[in-house]
C-alpha positions in Angstrom: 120.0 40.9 50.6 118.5 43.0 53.4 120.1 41.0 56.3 123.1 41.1 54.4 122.8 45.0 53.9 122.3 45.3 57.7 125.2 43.7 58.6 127.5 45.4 56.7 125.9 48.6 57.7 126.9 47.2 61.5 129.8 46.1 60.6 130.6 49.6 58.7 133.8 51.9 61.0 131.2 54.6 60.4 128.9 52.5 63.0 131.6 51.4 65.4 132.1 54.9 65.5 129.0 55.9 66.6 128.1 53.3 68.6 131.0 54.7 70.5 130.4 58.3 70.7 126.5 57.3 71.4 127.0 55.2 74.4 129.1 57.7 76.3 126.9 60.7 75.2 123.3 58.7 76.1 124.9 57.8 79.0 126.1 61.4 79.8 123.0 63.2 79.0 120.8 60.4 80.6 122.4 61.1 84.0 121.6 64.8 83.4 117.9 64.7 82.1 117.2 61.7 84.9 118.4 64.1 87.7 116.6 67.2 86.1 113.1 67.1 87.7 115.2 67.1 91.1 117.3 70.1 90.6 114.3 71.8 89.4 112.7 71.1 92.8 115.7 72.0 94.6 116.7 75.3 92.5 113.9 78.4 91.5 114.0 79.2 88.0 115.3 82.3 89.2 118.6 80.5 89.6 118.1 78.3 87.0 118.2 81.6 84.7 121.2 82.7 86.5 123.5 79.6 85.9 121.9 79.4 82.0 123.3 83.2 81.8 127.0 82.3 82.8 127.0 79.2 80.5 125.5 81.0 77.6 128.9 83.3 78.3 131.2 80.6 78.8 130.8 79.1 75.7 130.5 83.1 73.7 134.4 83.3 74.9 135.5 79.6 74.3 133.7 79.3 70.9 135.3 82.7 69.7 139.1 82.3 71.5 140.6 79.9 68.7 139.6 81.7 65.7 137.9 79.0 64.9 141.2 77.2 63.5 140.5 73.8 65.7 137.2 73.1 63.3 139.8 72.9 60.6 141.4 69.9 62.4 140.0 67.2 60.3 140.8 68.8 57.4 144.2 68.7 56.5 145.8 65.5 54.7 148.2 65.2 57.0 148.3 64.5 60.6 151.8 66.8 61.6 149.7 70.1 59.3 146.9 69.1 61.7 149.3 69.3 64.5 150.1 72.7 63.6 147.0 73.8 63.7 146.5 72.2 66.9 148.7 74.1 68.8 148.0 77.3 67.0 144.4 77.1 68.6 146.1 76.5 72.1 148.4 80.1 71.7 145.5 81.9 70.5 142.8 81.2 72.9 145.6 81.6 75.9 145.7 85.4 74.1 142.4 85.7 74.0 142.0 84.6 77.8 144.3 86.7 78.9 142.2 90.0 76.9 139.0 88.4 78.4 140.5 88.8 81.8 141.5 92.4 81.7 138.0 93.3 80.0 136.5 91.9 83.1 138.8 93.3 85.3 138.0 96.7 83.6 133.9 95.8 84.0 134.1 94.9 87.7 136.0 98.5 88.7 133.9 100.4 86.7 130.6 99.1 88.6 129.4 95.8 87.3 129.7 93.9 90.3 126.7 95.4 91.1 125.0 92.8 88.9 127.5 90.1 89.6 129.6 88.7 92.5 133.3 89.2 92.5 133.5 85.4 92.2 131.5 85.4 88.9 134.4 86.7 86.5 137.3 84.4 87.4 134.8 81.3 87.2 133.9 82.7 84.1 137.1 82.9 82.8 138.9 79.4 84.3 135.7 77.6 83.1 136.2 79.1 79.2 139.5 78.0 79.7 138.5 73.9 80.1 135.9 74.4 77.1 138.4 75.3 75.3 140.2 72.5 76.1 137.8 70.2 74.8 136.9 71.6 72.3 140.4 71.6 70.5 140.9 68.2 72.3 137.0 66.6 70.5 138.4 67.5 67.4 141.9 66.5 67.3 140.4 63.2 68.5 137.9 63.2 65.8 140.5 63.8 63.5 142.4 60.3 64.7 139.3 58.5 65.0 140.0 58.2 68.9 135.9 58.7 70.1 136.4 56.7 73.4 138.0 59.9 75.1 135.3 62.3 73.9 132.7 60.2 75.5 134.4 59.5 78.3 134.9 63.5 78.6 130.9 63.5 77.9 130.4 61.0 80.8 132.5 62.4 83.9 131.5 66.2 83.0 127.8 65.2 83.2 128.2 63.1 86.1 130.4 65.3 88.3 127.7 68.3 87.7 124.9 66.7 88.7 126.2 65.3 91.3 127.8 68.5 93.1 124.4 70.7 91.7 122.4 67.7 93.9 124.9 68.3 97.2 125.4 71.7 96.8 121.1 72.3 96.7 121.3 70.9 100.6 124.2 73.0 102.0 122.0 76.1 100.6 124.8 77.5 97.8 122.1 78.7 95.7 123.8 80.4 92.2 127.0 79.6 93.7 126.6 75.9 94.0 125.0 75.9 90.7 128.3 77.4 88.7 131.0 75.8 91.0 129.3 72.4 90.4 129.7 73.1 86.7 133.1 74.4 86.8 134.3 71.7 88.2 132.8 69.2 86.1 134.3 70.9 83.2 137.8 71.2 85.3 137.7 67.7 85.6 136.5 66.5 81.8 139.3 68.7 80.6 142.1 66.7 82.3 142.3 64.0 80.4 142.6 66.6 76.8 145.0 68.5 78.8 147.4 65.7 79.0 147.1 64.2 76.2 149.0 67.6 74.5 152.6 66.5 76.0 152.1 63.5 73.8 150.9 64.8 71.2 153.4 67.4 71.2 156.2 64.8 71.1 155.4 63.3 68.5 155.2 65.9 66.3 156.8 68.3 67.2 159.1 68.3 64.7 156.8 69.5 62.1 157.2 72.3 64.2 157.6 75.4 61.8 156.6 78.8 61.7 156.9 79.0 58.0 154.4 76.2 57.5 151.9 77.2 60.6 151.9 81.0 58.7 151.1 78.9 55.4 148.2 76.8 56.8 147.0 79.7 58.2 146.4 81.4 55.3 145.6 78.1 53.8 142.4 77.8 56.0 141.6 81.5 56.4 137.9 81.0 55.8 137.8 80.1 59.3 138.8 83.3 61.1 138.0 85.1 58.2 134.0 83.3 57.4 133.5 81.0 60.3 134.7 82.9 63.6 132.1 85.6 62.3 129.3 83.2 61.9 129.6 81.5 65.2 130.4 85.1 66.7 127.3 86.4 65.1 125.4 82.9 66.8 126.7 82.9 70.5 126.3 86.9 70.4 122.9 86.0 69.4 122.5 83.8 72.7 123.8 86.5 74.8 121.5 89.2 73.5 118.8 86.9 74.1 119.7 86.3 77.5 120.5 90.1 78.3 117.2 91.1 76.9 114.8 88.7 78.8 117.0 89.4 81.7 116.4 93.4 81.3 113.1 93.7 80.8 111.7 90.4 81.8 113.1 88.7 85.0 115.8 86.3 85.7 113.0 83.8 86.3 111.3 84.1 83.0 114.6 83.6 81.5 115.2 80.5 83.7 111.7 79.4 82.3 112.4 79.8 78.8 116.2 78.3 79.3 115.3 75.5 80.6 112.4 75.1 77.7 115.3 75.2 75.3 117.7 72.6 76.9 114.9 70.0 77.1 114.4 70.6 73.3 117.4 70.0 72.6 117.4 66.9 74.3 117.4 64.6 70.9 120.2 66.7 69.6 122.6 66.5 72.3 121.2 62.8 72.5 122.4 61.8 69.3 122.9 65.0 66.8 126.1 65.8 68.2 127.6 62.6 67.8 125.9 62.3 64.3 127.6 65.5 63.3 131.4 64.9 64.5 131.1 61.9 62.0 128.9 63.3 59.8 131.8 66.1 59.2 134.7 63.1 59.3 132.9 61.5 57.0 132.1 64.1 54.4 135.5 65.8 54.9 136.9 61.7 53.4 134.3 62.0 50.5 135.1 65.5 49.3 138.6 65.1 49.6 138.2 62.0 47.7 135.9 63.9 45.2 132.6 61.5 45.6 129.8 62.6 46.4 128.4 63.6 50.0 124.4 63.6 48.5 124.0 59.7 49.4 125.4 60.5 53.1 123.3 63.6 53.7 120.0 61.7 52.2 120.8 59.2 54.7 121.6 61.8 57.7 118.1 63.7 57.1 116.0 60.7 56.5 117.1 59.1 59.6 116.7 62.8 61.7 113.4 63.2 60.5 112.1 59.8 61.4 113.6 59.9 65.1 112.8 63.3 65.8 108.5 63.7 65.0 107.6 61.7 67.8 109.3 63.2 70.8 108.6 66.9 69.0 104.7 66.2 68.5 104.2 64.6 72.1 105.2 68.2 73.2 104.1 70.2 70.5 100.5 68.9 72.2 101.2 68.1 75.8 104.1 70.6 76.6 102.8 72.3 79.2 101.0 69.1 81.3 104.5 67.4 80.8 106.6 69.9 82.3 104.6 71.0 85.3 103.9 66.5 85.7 108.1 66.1 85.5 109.3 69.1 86.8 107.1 70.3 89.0 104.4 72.7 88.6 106.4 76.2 89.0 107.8 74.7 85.7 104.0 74.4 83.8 105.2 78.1 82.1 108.4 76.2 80.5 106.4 73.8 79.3 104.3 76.1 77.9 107.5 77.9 76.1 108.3 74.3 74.6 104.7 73.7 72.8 105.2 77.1 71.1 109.4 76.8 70.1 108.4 72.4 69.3 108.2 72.8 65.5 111.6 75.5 65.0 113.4 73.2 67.6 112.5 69.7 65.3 113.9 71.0 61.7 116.9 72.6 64.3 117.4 69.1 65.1 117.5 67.8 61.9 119.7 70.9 60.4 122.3 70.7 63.1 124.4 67.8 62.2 124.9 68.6 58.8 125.9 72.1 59.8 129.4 71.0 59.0 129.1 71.0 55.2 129.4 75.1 54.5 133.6 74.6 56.6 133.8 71.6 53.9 132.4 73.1 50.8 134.1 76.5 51.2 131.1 78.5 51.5 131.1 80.4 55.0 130.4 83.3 53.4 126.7 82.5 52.1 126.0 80.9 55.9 127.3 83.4 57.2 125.1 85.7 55.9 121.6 83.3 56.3 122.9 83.0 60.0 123.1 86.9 60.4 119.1 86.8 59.2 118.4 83.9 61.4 119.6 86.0 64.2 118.2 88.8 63.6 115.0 86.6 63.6 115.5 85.4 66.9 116.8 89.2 68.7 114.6 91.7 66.6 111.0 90.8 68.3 112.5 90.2 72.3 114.6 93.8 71.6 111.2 95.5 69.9 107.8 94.1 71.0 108.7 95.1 75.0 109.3 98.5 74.1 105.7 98.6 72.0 103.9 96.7 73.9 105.3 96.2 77.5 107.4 94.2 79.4 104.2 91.5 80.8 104.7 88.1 79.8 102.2 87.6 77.5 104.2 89.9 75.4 107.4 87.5 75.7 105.0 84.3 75.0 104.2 86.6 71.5 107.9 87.4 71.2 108.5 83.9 71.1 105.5 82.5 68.9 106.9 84.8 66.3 110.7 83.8 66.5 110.1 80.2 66.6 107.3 80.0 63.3 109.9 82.6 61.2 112.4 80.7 62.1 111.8 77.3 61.1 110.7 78.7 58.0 113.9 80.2 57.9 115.9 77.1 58.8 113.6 74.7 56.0 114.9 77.3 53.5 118.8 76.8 54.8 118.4 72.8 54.6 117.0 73.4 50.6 120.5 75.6 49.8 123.0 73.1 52.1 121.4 70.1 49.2 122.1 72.2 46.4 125.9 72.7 47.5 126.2 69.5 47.7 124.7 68.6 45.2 127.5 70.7 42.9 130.0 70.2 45.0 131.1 66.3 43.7 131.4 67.5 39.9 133.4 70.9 41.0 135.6 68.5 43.0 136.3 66.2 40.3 136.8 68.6 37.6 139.7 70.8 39.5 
């Protein structure tokens, strides 16, 4: 019964799909997190700060420039209404793009390139531009079950950024080399998305209607409407956090805390991402089918919790002796920001790819208000504590030993209400 339980589980699309998106997102992050303890030994943490700023902003103005309408890909029953909302994400980020652009233009002549080389804003801008096309890209595949592409994407962006960060250390580019190597990577990863629209568009373009775009608009409103502010509220968060440490820290403490945080979040770009495009392909099938999604999320959590104490405890304990053996040893005080953020970074882990279920369940509205306390968690002590007690690093190391215990409290608490919705959310289903 077992063996024959395993097989089927192998056997299962919902494995073949993973399988797929794993391979090409192990094999994209390996390259990255193999090549890491070079870069840090070629780059300061200085510019290591610098190039975590201008991705933190990157992804603020691609997550934000499609209202949020390509999450809502999966969602419709039909693949020409998905269509729709396809291209409708393509018209408003190139809106959006185009009101980024003049902001900047607006910062630069009123002083801020001071802070930033003229370079900086149209890298800025061109790179949003390729995020945004895969994003919209992921989850129009997604919706067609097509995962080869996204890790493809996965694979070329990580190994074209590495690879240019690794020549670019030797002809001394500094920042520069640092953001044009991810530009381009992300130029390049985007080509194959960008393509694939003239086919897409002809063959459906004629669903084509204004009529029936305005209706699914309104039809999935919660996503401009509940959504856009949540993730808003969340990559506003990031960019506080950045300008804060920045302002009354340095640009390398930053760099030693960034780098902290990517590490950690090594298991869940490992394997939670790919987990959670399924995860919401998966649930989206169940709830449209009205059946339950509690077996699937018991299964989901079990399986994060078991694969993610190891890792989390090894440097919950040995942090510090890990980073400064791997990384070298101006990177000991980023290992010592990964002991202290281990345990809010685990339950992150195992939270993040069922993060789907509140765009399923129609309740944006109750997570966006948890995530609005979770930041405030995370910005309150780095905007306060410097101003009371001064801008030394102990008093960042304190900063952070306070976000990271309230907020995996905070996030235990979010898991316990994402089970009860769906816990009600079959019978409410089946009944309408």
């Amino acid at each position: 019964m077992a063996i024959e339980r395993i097989r089927q589980l192998l056997g299962s699309d919902f494995s073949k799909s993973l399988s797929v998106l794993l391979s090409g997102t192990i094999i994209a992050q390996a390259v990255g997190y193999l090549i890491a303890p070079i870069l840090t030994r070629l780059y300061t943490t200085a510019e290591m700060g610098e190039l975590g700023f201008y991705m933190r902003l990157t992804g603020f103005i691609s997550a934000i420039a499609t209202l949020r309408y390509e999450a809502a890909l999966p969602l419709p029953k039909l693949d020409g209404h998905s269509f729709l909302l396809y291209r409708l994400s393509y018209r408003i980020s190139f809106i959006v793009l185009i009101l980024a652009s003049i902001v900047f233009l607006i910062l630069y002549y009123q002083g801020l390139d001071d802070k930033f080389s003229w370079w900086f804003f149209p890298i800025t801008i061109m790179s949003a531009a390729c995020i945004i096309v895969v994003n919209i890209g992921t989850s129009w595949s997604v919706r067609i079950g097509k995962y080869g592409i996204i890790s493809r994407q996965k694979i070329t962006n990580s190994t074209v950024s590495n690879g240019l960060k690794w020549a670019f250390a030797y002809l001394h580019l500094s920042t520069f080399g640092l953001i044009l190597a991810t530009f381009i990577a992300s130029l390049l990863s985007s080509l194959e998305f960008a393509f694939n629209f003239g086919k897409i568009h002809q063959k459906f373009k004629h669903f084509i209607s204004k009529r029936k775009t305005a209706a699914l608009m309104r039809q999935h409103k919660e996503f401009p409407t509940l959504n856009l502010p949540h993730v808003f509220v969340d990559n506003g968060r990031d960019m506080l956090i950045a300008t804060f440490i920045f302002a009354y820290y340095s640009e390398s403490v930053y760099g030693s805390f960034n780098h902290s945080y990517t590490m950690l979040r090594l298991p869940l770009m490992l394997i939670g991402v790919s987990l959670g495009q399924l995860f919401y392909n998966r649930a989206s099938e169940l709830y449209n089918q009205g059946k339950s999604m509690v077996p699937l999320l018991n299964k989901m959590l079990l399986v994060l919790t078991g694969l993610s104490i190891v890792p989390f405890s090894i440097l919950f304990f040995y942090g510090e002796f890990l980073f400064a053996f791997v990384f070298g040893k101006d990177w000991a005080l980023s290992g010592s920001y990964s002991e202290t953020m281990s345990v809010w970074l685990m339950i992150n882990f195992i939270l993040s790819p069922i993060a789907a279920l509140p765009l399923i369940l129609s309740k944006q509205k109750v997570f966006f208000m948890m995530g609005i306390v979770s930041s405030l968690i995370q910005v309150i002590p780095l905007w306060l504590l410097p101003m009371k007690l001064g801008k030394t690093q102990a008093v960042f190391h304190l900063s952070l030993q306070i976000i990271s215990y309230t907020q995996a409290a905070w996030l235990l608490i979010t898991i316990g209400v994402f089970y009860y919705y769906a816990l009600k959310a079959a019978p409410e289903k089946i009944a309408s």
